[in-house]
N, C-alpha and C positions, 0 to 999 in steps of 0.2 A: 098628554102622552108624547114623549119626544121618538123622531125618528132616526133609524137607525144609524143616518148620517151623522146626527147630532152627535150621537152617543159615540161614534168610532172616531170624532173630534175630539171631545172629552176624555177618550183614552187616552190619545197621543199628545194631550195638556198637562194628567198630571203623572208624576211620578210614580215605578213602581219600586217598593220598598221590599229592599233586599233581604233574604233572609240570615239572619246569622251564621244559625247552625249552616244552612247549606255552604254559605262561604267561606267559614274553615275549612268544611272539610275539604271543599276544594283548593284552600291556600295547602292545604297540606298532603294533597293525593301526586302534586305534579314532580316536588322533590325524590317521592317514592317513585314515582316511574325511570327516573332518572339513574337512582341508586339500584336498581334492581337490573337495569339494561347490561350494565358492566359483567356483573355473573353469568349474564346469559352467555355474551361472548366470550368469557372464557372457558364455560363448557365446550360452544365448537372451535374454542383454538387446543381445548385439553384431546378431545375429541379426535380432529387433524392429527396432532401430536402424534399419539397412539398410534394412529394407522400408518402414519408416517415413517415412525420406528420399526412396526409390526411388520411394514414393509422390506425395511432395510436390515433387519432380522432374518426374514423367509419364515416369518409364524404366519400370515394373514393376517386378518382385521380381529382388531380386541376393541370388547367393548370399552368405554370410556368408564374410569372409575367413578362412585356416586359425589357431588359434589358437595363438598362441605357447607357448613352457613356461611351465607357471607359476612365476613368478619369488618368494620369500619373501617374507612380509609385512612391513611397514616397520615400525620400530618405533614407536609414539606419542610425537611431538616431549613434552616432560617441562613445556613453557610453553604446550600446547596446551589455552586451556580446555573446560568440560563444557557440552555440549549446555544452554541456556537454555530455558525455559517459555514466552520468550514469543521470536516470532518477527520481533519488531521489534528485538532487541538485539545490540548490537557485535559482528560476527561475522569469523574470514578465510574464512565458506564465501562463496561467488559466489551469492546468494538470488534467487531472481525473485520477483514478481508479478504470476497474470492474474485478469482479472475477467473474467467472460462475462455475458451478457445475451440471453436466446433462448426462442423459445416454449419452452412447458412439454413434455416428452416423454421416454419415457422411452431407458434410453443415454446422457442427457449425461455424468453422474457415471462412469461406466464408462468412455465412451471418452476422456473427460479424463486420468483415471486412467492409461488403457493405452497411452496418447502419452506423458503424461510417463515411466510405466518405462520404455517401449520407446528412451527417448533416456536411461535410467541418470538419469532427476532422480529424488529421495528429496520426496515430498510431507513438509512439515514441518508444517502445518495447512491445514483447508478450513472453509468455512465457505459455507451455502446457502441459499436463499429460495425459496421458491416464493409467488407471488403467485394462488390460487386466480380469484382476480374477474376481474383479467388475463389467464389463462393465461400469463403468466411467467412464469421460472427465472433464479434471478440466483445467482452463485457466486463466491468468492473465494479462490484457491488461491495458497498461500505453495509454494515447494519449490527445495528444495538444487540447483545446477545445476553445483556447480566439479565433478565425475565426470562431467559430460559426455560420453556415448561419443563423441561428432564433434567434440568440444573443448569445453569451458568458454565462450571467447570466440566459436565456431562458432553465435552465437544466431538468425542468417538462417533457417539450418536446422532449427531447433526452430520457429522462427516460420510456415515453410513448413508445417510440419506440424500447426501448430495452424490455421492456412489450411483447411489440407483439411479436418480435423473442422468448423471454423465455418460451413462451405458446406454439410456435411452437413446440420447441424443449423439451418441461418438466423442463426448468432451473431453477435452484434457481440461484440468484442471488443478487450483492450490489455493488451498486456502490460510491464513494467519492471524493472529489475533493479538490485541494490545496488552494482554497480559505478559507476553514473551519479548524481549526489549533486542531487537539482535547484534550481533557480536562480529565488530570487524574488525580485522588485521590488516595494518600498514606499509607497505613496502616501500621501502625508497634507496636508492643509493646514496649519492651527494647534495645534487640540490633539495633547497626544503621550501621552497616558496608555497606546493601544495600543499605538504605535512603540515607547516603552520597554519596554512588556511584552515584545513579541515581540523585541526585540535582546536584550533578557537572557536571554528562554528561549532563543533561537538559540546564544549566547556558555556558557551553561551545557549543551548538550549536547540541551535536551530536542527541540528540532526538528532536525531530520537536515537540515541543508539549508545552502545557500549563499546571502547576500543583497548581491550586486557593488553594490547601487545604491537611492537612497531619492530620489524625485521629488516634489515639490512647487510648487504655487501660489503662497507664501508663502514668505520666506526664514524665516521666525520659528526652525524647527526643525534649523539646519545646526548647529548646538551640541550638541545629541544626536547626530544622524549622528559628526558629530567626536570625540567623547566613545566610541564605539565602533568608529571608522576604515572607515567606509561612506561611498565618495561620496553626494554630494548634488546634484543638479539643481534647481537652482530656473528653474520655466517658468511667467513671471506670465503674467495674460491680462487684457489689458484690461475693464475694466467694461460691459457691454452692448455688445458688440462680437464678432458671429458671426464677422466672418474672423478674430480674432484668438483665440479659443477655437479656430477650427478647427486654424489654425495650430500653436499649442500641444499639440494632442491627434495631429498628424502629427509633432512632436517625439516625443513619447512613444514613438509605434508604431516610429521610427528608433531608440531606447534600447533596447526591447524586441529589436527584431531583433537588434541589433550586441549587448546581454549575452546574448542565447541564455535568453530566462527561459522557463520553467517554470509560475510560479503569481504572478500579480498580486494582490497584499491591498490592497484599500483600507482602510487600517487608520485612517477615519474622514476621508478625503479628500470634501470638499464642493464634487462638480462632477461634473457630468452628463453621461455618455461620449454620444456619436452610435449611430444605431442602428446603422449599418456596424462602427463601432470595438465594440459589443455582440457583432454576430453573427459576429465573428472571435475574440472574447476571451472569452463569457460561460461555457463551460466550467473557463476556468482562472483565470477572475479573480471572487475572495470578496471581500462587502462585509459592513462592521459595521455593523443598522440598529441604533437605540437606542430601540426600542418591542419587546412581545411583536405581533410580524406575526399576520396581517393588521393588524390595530389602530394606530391613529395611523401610517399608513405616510407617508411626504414630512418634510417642515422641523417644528420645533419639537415634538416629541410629548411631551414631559415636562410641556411648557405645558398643552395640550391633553390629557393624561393627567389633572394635577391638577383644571383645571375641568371636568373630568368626572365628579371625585372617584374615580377606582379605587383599589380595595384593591390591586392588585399593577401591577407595573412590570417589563418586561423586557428582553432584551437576543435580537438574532436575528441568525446568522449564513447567510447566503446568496449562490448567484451571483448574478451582476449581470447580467439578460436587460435588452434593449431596454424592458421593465415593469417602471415604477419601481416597484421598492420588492418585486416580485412575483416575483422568480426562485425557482427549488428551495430551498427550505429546508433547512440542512445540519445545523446547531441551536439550542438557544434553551434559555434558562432564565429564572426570573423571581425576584422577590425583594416582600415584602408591605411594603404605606407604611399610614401611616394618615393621621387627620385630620389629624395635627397633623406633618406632614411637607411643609413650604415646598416651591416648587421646586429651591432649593440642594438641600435634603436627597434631593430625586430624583432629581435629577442626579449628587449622590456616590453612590447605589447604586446606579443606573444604570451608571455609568462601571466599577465592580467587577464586574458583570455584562460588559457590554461585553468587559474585557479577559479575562475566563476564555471566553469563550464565542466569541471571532474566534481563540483560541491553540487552543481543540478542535477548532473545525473545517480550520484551518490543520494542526493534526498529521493529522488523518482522510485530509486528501487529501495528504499528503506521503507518507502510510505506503498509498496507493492502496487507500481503505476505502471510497468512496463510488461508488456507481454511481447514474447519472439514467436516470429515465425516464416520459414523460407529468407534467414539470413538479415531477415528486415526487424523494426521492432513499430508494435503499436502502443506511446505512450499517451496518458490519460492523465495529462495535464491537471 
């Protein structure tokens, strides 16, 4: 008779023989837990949804409708490409952008957050500020919207619902989305060193945008417009002659209206909007000044740069408020001269400046990266 030592030896020598049946079914219980998880969460993001709406509505809570079978997953189209790094590139998902702006406190992030799941958006990047001296919070949230559980194209009601958070919290707020491609109008008088710049970055891809139309003081420039198949307006204005500037600049506002624009560049146009035509436009309309602002701000500053002898020279891009020359800063770069640099030689590195530094700020606010506030601005690089 062996003991019980033996015996629990003898166990662990020989093998235990698996059973069939039970190891199917286990090969095959684990995939189903898998495929069954996904319906559950979309029940509590249908679920969210609903009250989220029901919210921004003023009906209360609705129950959540019954949920369908789940239906098998679609296959990945085979020319569908991979998720990009950066959140500004060619995409077929439906993207938005909002920017918030609101005292500092805490729950913005969170309830931002928990509006976009609860409507099935995928945040694809965020990006945040807190402005301490201020009490501030400034935020910029990219996120995927074509799963929309109320629809894709249903953005009323995503919008309602960011309503009701912004009231919460005192936000201002705007939001955009890459379905809508936006529309900017050109200004310039004579020189075209920007004009060109920015037609070729528009024509090569790098600004995301539409430009129906190029307005000018001058006919000098309908040759490059033509050369790139942009109308051209040319709207002279008499010489010292207030009706006939005013005149001109209620042409302008008639062009703006009828293309539906978007973002006005004065892409080195020399002529001095009214303060009316400011305080309806200076949010959406960038001017190139050709100094490092403050500094030499008005007419001739390369002149006035040189007899002042400065080591550097730069290039500022900004809105255009009813203050000349003084609106939010969007950006700026500079470049170093020395003695022995004439004013030609200022003015060619100047102009280099110029055109890299009115095409950054122009993608910043096409890609909705800039938020103002108290004359300043917060870009989100």
């Amino acid at each position: 008779m062996q003991s019980a030592a033996a015996i629990a030896s003898q166990r662990h020598l020989v093998p235990r023989q698996a059973d069939p049946a039970k190891a199917a079914a286990c090969s095959c219980s684990r995939p189903q837990r898998r495929l069954t998880a996904r319906p559950a969460l979309r029940r509590a993001q249908r679920a969210s949804a609903a009250a989220a709406a029901a919210a921004a509505n003023g009906a209360g809570a609705v129950a959540p409708a019954p949920e369908p079978a789940p239906a098998a997953p679609a296959a990945r189209s085979p020319s569908a490409a991979p998720a990009s790094d950066s959140d500004e590139d060619v995409s077929t998902a439906m993207t938005g952008v909002l920017l918030i702006k609101c005292p500092d406190s805490k729950g913005v992030v969170a309830s931002v957050a928990q509006l976009l799941f609860g409507f099935g958006c995928n945040i694809l990047s965020s990006d945040q500020f807190s402005d301490t001296q201020a009490d501030m919070f400034f935020q910029r949230v990219v996120f995927d919207c074509s799963d929309m559980l109320v629809g894709p194209g249903n953005t009323a009601v995503l919008e309602r619902g960011i309503a009701e958070v912004a009231r919460k919290y005192n936000m201002d707020w705007r939001v955009s989305y890459s379905t809508k491609q936006k529309r900017v109008a050109l200004l310039v008088s004579k020189l075209d060193h920007c004009l060109y710049d920015l037609l070729i970055r528009m024509e090569n891809g790098e600004l995301n945008c539409t430009i129906p139309i190029i307005i000018s003081n001058h006919p000098d420039l309908e040759v490059v417009a033509s050369r790139f198949g942009v109308p051209f307006r040319h709207l002279p204005i008499a010489p010292r002659d207030a009706a006939s500037k005013a005149a001109q600049e209620a042409q302008i506002e008639a062009i703006l209206q009828e293309e539906g624009i978007d973002l006005i560049v004065l892409a080195r146009y020399m002529q001095i909007f009214s303060r009316d035509f400011c305080e309806r436009h200076w949010h959406e309309t960038i001017n190139i000044h050709h100094s490092f602002l403050p500094a030499f701000e008005g007419a001739r500053p390369y002149h006035r740069a040189h007899d002042r002898g400065v080591k550097v020279i730069g290039a500022t891009a900004h809105y255009a408020t009813s203050d000349l020359d003084c609106g939010p800063i969007i950006a700026q770069d500079v470049t170093h001269v020395t003695h022995r640099d004439a004013v030609p030689d200022m003015v060619r590195k100047g102009r280099d400046l110029e055109r890299t530094v009115l095409a950054k700020a122009v993608r910043w606010h096409l890609q909705d990266r800039i938020i103002v506030h108290d004359n300043r601005t917060v870009v989100f690089e």
